[in-house]
C-alpha positions in Angstrom: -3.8 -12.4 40.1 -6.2 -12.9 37.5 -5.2 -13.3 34.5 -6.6 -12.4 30.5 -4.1 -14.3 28.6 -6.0 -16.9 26.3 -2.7 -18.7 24.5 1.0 -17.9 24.9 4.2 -18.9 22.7 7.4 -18.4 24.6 11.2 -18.9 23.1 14.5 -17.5 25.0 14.2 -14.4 24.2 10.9 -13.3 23.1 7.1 -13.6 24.0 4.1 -13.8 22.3 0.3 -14.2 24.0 -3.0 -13.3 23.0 -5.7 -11.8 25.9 -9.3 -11.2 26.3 -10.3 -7.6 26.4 -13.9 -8.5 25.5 -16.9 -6.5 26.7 -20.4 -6.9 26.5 -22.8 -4.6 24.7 -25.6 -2.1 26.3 -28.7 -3.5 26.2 -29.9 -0.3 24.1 -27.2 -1.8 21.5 -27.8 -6.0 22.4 -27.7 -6.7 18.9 -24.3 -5.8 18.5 -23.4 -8.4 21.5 -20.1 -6.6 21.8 -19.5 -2.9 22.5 -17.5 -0.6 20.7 -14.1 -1.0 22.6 -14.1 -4.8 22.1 -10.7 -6.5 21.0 -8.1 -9.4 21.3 -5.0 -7.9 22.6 -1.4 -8.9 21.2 1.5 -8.6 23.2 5.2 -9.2 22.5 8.2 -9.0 24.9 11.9 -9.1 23.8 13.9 -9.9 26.7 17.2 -9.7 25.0 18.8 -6.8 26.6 17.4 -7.9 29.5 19.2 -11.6 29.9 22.3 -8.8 29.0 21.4 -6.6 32.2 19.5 -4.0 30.5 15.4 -3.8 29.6 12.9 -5.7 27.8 11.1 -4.2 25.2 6.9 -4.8 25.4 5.0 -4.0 22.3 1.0 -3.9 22.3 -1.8 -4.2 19.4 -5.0 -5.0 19.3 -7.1 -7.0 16.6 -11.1 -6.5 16.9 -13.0 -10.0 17.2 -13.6 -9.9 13.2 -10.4 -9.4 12.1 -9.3 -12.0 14.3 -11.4 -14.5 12.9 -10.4 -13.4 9.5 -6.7 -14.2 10.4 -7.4 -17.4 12.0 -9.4 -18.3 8.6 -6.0 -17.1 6.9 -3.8 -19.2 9.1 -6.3 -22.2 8.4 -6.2 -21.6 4.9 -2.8 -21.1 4.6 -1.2 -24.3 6.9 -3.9 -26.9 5.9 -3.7 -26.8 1.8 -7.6 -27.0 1.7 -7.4 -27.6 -2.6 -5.3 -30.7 -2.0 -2.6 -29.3 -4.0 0.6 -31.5 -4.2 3.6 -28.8 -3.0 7.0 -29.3 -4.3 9.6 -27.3 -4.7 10.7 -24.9 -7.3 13.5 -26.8 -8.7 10.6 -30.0 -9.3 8.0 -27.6 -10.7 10.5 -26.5 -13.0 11.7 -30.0 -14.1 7.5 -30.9 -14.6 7.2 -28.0 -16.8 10.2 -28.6 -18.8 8.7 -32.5 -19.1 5.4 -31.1 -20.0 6.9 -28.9 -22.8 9.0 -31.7 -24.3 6.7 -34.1 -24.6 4.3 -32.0 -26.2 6.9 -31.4 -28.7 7.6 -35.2 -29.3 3.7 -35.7 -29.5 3.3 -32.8 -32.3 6.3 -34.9 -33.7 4.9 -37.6 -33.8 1.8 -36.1 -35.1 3.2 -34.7 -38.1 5.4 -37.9 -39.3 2.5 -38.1 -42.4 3.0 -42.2 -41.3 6.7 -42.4 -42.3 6.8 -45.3 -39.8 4.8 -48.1 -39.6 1.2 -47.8 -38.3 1.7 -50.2 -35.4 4.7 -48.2 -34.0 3.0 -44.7 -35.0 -0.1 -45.5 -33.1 2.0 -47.0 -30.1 3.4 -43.6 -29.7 0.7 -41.6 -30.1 -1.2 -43.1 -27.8 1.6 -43.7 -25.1 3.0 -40.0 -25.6 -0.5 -38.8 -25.3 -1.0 -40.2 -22.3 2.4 -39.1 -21.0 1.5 -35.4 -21.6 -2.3 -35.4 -20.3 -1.0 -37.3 -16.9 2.0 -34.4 -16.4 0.2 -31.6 -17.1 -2.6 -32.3 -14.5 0.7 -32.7 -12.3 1.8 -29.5 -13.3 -1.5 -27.7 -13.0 -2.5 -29.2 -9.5 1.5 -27.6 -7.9 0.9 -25.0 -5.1 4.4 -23.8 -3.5 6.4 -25.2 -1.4 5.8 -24.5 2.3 2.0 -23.6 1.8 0.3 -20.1 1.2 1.5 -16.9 1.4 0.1 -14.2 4.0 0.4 -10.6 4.6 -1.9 -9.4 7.3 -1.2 -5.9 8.5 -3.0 -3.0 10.0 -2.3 0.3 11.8 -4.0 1.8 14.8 -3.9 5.6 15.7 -5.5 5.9 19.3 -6.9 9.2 18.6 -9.0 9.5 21.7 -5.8 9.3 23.7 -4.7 12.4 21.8 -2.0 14.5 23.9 -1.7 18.1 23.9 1.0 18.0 21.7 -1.3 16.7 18.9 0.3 13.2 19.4 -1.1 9.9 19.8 -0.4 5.9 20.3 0.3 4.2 17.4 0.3 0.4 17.0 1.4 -0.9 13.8 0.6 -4.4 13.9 2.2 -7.2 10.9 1.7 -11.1 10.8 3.4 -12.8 7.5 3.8 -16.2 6.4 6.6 -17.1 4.4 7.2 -20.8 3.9 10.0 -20.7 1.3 13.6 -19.8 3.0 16.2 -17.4 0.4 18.2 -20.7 -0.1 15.1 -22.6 -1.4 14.6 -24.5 1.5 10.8 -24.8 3.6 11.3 -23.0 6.7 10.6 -24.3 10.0 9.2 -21.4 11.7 7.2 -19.2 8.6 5.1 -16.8 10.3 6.7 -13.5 11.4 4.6 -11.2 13.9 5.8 -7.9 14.1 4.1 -4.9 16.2 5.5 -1.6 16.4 4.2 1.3 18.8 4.8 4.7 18.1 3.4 8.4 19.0 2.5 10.6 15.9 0.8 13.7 15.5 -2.9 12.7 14.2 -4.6 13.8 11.4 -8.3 14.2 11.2 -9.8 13.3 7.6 -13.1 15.0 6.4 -14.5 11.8 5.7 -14.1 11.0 9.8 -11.2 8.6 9.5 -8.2 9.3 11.3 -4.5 8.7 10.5 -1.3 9.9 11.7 1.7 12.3 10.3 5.1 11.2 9.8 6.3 14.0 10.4 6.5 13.9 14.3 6.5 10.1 14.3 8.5 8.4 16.9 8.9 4.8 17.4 8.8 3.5 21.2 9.2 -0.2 20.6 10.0 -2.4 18.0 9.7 -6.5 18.5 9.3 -9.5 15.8 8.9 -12.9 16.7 8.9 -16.2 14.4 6.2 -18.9 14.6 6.1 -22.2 13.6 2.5 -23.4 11.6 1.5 -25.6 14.5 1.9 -22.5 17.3 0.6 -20.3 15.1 -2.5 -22.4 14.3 -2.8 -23.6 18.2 -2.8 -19.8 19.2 -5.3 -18.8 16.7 -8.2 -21.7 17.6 -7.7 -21.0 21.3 -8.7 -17.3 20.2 -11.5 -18.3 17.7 -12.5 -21.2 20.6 -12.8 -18.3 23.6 -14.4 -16.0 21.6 -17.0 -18.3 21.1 -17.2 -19.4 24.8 -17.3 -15.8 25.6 -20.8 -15.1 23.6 -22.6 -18.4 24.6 -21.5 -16.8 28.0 -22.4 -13.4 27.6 -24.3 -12.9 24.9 -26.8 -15.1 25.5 -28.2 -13.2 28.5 -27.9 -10.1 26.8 -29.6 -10.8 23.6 -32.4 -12.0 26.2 -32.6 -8.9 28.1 -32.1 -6.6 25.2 -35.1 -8.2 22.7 -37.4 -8.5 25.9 -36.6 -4.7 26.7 -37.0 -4.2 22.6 -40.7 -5.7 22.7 -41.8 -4.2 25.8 -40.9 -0.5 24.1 -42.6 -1.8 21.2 -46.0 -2.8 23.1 -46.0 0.7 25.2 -45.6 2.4 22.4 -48.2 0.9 20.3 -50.6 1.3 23.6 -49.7 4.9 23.9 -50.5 5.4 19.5 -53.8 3.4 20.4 -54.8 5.1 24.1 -54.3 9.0 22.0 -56.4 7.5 19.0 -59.6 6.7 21.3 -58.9 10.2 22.6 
């Protein structure tokens, strides 16, 4: 059987995998290359219970092909330190700052000893305490944390259109967090955390068009996390960004050709016709 899986991440007990639910755009709407109901669907699968004799729990979301791309620019951003910052931990960025602070002091010292030393010593450590401070504090201004950038990439999903006639719909709650710093101070091995939660809520129906969900009604059907490390999390996301692109040099290309050809011919017939009731 075919399948729309693009990348996959696999532990014990849990499973993570992105697929393709890409589809093209009418040719009245070419422009647009995709239509409307266009995403990258996220699935994860505890199989806990299950190894125990009972049921795994599948979770579903779906990110649309620009907020994917703005979470693989997060990801990249995040693991790859693109300001060349030095990271060290808190404990060192503390001890740099207390250095900085000290021997700024022993330069203003220094500085207001009116000469009560002689000149060849004063200047010696003027110049040598100068140094000391410029040199640490562009240490201490170029420190990013530990374990790399921080992320929070969240978004909720009320399926509206699949509106029951209770009032309820699907839910997806979808979360992806990065968190390099453990409680204990330590860089953690696996920082990214991708949560999805489905539910069915009544919907709510804004003036403005938008639509979002009551909790009052609101009743969780699944529930799953997983952990990632930076290098899965990073492989998972360019395989993503990487089909998407092999998708519209696939698809897109034809369909941009059909839909401007279509676009000029409209444009010519209907210039004709303007003409052809002019002359009459």
């Amino acid at each position: 059987m075919v399948s729309s899986v693009i990348a996959a991440y696999k532990t014990r007990t849990k499973a993570l995998d992105f697929r393709a639910y890409l589809r093209k755009a009418d040719e009245d709407n070419y422009a647009g290359v995709y239509d409307t109901h266009s995403c990258i669907g996220v699935v994860l699968c505890d199989y806990t219970n299950k190894n125990n004799g009972g049921q795994s729990i599948t979770v579903k979301a779906n990110l649309g092909v620009e907020q994917l791309l703005e979470l693989y620019e997060q990801v990249k951003a995040a693991i790859q330190n693109p300001h060349g910052k030095m990271m060290v931990d808190d404990a060192s960025g503390a001890v740099l700052r207390d250095a900085c602070a000290e021997l700024t002091a022993v330069r203003d010292f220094v500085a207001g000893s009116n000469g009560q030393m002689p000149d060849v010593q004063l200047q010696w450590l003027k110049e040598h305490v100068a140094n000391g401070v410029q040199k640490i504090c562009q240490v201490r201004d170029s420190i990013s944390p530990a374990g790399g950038n921080p992320v929070d990439y969240s978004q909720v999903r009320v399926h509206a259109h699949k509106q029951g006639e209770d009032g309820k719909a699907p839910v997806q709650e979808l979360r992806i967090t990065r968190n390099g710093i453990r409680s204990d101070g330590s860089v953690a091995n696996n920082p990214w955390t991708v949560r999805i939660v489905n539910a069915i809520a009544p919907v709510i129906k804004k003036q403005d068009g938008t639509v979002t969900y009551s909790p009052n009604g609101y009743q969780k059907v699944g529930d799953v996390y997983t952990m990632v490390s930076d290098g899965e999390m990073f492989r998972l996301l360019t395989a993503c960004k990487r089909f998407i692109g092999l998708w519209e040099n696939a698809f897109g290309l034809n369909l941009i050709t059909a839909g401007e050809t279509r676009r000029i011919e409209e444009y010519a017939a209907a210039n004709n016709t303007a003409a052809a009731q002019q002359q009459a």
